[in-house]
C-alpha positions in Angstrom: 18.8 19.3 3.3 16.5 22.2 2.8 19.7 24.8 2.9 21.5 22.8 0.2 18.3 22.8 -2.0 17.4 26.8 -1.0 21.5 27.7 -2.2 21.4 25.7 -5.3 18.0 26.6 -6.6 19.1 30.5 -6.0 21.9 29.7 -8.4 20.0 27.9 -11.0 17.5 30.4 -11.0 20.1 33.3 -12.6 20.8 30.9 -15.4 17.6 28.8 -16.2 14.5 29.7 -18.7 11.8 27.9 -16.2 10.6 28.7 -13.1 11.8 26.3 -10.6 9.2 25.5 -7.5 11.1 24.1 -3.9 8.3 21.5 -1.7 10.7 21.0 0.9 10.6 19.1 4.2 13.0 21.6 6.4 12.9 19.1 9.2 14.6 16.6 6.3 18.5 15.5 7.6 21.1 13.4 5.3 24.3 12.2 6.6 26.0 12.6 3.0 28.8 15.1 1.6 27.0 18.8 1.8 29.0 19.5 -1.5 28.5 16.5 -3.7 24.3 16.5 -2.5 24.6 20.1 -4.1 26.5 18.9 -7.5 24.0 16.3 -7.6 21.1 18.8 -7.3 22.5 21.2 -9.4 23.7 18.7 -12.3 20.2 17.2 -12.1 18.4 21.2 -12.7 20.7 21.7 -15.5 19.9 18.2 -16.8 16.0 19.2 -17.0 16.3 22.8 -17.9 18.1 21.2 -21.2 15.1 19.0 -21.9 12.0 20.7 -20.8 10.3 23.9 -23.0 10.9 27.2 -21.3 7.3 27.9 -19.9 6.8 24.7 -17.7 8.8 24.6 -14.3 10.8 22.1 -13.1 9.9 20.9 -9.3 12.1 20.0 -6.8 10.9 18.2 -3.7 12.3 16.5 -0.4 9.6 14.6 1.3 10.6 12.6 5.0 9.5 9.6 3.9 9.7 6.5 7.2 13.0 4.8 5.9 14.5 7.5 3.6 14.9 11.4 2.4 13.5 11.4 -0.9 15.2 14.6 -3.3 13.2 14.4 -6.4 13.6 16.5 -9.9 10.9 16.7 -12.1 10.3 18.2 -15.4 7.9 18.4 -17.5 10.1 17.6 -21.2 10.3 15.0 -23.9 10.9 12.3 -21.4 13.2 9.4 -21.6 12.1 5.6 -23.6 11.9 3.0 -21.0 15.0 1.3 -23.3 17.3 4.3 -22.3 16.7 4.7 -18.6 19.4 2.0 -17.4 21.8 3.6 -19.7 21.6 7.5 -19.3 24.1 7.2 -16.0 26.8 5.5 -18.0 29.7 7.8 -19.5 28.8 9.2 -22.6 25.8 7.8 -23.3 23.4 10.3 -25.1 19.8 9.3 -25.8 18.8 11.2 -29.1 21.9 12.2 -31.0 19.9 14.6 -33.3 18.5 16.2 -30.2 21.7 16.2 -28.0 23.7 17.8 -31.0 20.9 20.8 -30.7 21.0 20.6 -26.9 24.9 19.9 -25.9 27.0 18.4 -22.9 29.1 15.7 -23.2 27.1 12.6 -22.1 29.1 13.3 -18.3 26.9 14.6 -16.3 24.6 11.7 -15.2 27.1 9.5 -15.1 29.1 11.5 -12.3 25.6 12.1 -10.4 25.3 8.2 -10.5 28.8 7.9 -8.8 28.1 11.2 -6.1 25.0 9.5 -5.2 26.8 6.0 -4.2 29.6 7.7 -2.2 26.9 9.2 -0.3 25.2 5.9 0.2 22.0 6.8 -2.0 20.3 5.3 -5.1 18.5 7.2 -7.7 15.9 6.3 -10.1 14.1 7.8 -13.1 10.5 7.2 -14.1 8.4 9.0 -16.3 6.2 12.0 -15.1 2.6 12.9 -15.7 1.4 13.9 -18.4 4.7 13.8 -19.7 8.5 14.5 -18.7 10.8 12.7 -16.0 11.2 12.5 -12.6 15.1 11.9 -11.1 14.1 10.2 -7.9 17.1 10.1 -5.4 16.4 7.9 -1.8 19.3 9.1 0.9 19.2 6.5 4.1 17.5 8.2 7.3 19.8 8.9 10.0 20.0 5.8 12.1 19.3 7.9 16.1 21.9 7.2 18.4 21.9 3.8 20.8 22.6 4.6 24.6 23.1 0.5 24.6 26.2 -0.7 23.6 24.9 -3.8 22.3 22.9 -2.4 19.2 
């Protein structure tokens, strides 16, 4: 996990206004699709360097948690209304139209993280950051180890 996050926070850097800080857990393995973990990642960067003012960073943290990998994004922008949370991964949804108009996108981009993160058999969540801002919290199932017994 840590080499997907250290290759797509390299590219994000070259095109983003905040500084982005990496708390990663290098010992932290997913069984998923290296490219659509990446698109996810990257889609979810982009996603908070729209909504958060220039000088505050966005964070990026993978924690080894006992049942999953936790990949969280956090920024520290307008935030989302509780009302819109459910609906910001469905096609072409856009919270604010006054303030997407100014921003831009299409209303895609959640909505295709949402389907890349159930292909790879994870769930994501958004909850509100403190002071202020959100947090994209994504849970990846831990790799199951290997049974010698036949019978598990």
């Amino acid at each position: 996990m840590s080499a997907i996050v250290d290759e797509t926070v390299a590219e994000e850097r070259a095109v983003l206004h905040q500084s982005l800080i990496v708390n990663s857990a290098h010992s932290a393995i997913i069984f998923g699709n290296s490219e659509s973990v990446q698109q996810i990642l990257s889609a979810l960067i982009d996603n908070a360097g729209k909504y958060a003012p220039a000088g505050q960073p966005i964070i990026i943290t993978v924690q080894v948690l006992t049942q999953t990998i936790q990949l969280t994004v956090a920024d520290q922008g307008i935030g989302i209304a509780d009302d819109d949370k459910q609906r910001i991964f469905e096609r072409f949804f856009r919270v604010d139209s006054a303030r997407t108009r100014e921003v831009g996108g299409t209303g895609l981009g959640l909505a295709i993280v949402a389907q890349l993160i159930q292909l790879n058999r994870a769930t994501i969540t958004v909850v509100d950051n403190q002071p202020k801002g959100s947090q994209f919290v994504i849970q990846f199932p831990q790799p199951k180890p290997q049974s010698e017994n036949l019978s598990d």
